[in-house]
N, C-alpha and C positions, 0 to 999 in steps of 0.2 A: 628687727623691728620694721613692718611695714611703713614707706615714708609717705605723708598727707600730701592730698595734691593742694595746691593751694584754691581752687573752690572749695573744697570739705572744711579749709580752716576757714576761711569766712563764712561756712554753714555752721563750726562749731561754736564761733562768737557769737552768731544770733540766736544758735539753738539754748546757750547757757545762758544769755541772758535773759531768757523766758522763762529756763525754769530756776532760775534768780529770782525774778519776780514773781513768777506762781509760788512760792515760798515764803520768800520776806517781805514783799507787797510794801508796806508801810514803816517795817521793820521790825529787826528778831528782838522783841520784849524780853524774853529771857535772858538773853544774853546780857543786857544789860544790870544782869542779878551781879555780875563779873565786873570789879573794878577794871576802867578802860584799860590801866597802864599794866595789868596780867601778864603775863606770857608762860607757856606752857610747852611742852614736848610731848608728842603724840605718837603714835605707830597705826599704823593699817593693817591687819592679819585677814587670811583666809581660815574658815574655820573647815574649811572642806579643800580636795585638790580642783584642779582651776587651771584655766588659762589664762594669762592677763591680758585685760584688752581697755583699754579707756584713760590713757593718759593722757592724750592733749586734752581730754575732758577737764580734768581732772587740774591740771595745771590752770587751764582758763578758767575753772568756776575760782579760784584764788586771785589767778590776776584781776579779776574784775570785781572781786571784795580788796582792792587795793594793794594787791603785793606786800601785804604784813607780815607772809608768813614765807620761811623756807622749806623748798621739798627737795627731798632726797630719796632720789626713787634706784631701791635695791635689786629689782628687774625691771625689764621692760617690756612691750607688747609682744608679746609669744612666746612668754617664757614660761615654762612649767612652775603652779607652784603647789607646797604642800601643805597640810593640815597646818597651821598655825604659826606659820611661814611670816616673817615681818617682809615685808616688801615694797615699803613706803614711811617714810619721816618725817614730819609734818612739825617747824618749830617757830616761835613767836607768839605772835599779838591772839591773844584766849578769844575774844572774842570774835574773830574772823575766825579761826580756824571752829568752833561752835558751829557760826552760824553758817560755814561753807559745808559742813561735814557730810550732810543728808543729800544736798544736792550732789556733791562730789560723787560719795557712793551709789547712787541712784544709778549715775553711769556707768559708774566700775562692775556693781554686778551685775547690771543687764546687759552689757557688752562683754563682758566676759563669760558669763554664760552662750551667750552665744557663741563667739570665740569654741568655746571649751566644747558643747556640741560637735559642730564642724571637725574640731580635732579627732572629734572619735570616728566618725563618720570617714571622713579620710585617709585616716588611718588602716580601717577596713580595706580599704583600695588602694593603699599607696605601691601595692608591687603591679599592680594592671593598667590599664591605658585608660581606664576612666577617671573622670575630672568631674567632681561635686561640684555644682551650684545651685545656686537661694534663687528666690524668687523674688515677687512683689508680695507675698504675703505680710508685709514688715506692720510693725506698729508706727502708726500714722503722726507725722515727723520726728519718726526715728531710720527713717529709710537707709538715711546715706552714714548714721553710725552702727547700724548692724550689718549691712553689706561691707562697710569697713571690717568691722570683726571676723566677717565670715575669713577675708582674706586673711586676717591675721593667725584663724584656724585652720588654715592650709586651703582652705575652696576658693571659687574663683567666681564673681559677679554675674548673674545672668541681665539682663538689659534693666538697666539703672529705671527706667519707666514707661509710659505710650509714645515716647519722641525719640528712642537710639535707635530701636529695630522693630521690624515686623513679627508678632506670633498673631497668625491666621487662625484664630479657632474657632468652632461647628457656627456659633451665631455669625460672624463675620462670613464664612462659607456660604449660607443659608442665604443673607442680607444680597453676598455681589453675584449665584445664582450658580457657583460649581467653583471649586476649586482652581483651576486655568484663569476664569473671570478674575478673582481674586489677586493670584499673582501677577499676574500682568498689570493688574491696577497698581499694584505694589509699586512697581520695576518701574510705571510711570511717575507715581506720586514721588517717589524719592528712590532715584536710579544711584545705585553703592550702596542705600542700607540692607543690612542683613536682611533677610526673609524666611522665616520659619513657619511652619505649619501643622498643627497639632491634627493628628490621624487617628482613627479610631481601629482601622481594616487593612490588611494588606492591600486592598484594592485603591485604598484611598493612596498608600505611600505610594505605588503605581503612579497615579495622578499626580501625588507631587512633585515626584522627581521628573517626569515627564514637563510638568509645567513652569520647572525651572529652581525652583526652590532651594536654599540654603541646605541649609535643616529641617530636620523630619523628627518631630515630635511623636514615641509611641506612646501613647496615653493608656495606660490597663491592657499591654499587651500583657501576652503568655510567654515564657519563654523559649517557645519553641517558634512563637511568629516573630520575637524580635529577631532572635535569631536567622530566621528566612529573611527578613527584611535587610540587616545587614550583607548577609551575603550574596542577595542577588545584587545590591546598587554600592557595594563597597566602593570608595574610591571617587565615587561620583557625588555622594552630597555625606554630612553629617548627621549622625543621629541622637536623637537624647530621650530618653527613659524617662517617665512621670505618671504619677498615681502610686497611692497607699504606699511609699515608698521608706522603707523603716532597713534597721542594723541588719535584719535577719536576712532580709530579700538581697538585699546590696552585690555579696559577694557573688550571688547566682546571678544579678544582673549583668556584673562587668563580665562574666564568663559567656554571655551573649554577643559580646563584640561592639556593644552601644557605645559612643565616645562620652556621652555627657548622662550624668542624671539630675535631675533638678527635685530639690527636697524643701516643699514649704517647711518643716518643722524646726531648719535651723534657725526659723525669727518669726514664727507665727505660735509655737512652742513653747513661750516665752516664763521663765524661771529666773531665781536670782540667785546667784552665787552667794553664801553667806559671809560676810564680810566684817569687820569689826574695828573700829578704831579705838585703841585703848591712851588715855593718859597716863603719862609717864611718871610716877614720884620721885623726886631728884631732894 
């Protein structure tokens, strides 16, 4: 189980109690069709395989419907599950566990989908030296719980947003007037952060490595230039692979020699895992 840094858990408090109140607003009228003093025994299934990813979610939409109910969770985040797999138990007060259900699950399958993507992706490359990561393409504050998932499906975060590192790309190039102008302004704005530079041409990776640069973004090469590109500056800067970047292409890329490839579709992609919570008759 990947462990939460402690920013992400004070992102995950405020994140659920938004969509708390995008939900119950005023409160869940229905639920009160359910005498208060109810209680109930529930399960959670996948109705498809999965990856699980959204527990602290998951946990905190309950604690903040007041800790009425008990969870007893049968995996945990990265853990394979299958077709109709229980791997959650949910017990207590009927009408918490009701009115937390929808928001709970909201997370569970959109993070685990995500998750579950990543994993296959990964998978593909797990015997070569390249290392998948996400982008910014996220759903808009969901940032920091799908790059979470990413990692719990094996990939690894590409720069959290516009403030951890530099990616130089054509407009910015265009704006400081060449690429050199560019990196130098870099290196003065914030000397230690990373500096990456999105290329379109052998000629341009020329420039960047020349100009100091991190990483060396190929954006829509071919695989015979990434290839060139790798082998003349091996050793000297990193490179990462991007564009139309899908299952099929993957394995031909890591045989290029590229360290990193960067794939919006782990969280711009965006799918739900089907999910289900059933009550239990006792």
């Amino acid at each position: 189980m990947t462990l939460l840094s402690a920013p992400l858990t004070k992102h995950i408090q405020s994140q659920v109690a938004f969509a708390l109140e995008e939900d119950i607003d005023s409160g869940d009228i229905t639920a009160q069709l359910i005498p208060d003093e109810q209680t109930i025994k529930a399960t959670v299934i996948s109705r498809e395989p999965a990856i699980l990813c959204g527990q602290a979610w998951v946990n905190e939409v309950f604690a903040q419907l007041g800790n009425k109910v008990s969870l007893k969770w049968h995996n945990q985040d990265g853990d394979e599950l299958t077709i109709n797999q229980p791997f959650l138990t949910i017990e207590g007060h009927a009408r918490t566990i009701l009115t937390g259900e929808r928001t709970a699950l909201n997370f569970l399958q959109t993070l685990s989908y995500t998750a579950t993507v990543t994993k296959e992706y990964s998978d593909i490359v797990q015997n070569t030296q390249l290392t998948i990561l996400d982008t910014r393409k996220t759903l808009p504050g969901m940032r920091q719980a799908q790059k979470y998932a990413v990692t719990v499906g094996g990939g690894k975060n590409h720069r959290m947003g516009l403030f951890d590192a530099f990616l130089i790309k054509e407009n910015h190039i265009m704006a400081a007037g060449s690429i050199a102008n560019a990196v130098t302004m870099a290196q003065k704005i914030a000397p230690g952060k990373i500096i990456e530079v999105e290329t379109e041409n052998l000629e341009e990776v020329t420039m960047a490595v020349h100009a100091g640069a991190d990483i060396i973004m190929l954006d829509n090469f071919s695989y015979e230039d990434m290839s060139t590109a790798v082998s003349s500056f091996k050793g000297q800067v990193k490179f990462e692979a991007s564009g139309n970047m899908d299952k099929e292409r993957l394995l031909r890329v890591a045989q290029t020699g590229v360290d990193f490839v960067s794939i919006g579709a782990l969280t711009k992609h965006v799918q739900a895992i089907d999910l289900s919570l059933r009550v239990i008759q006792e």
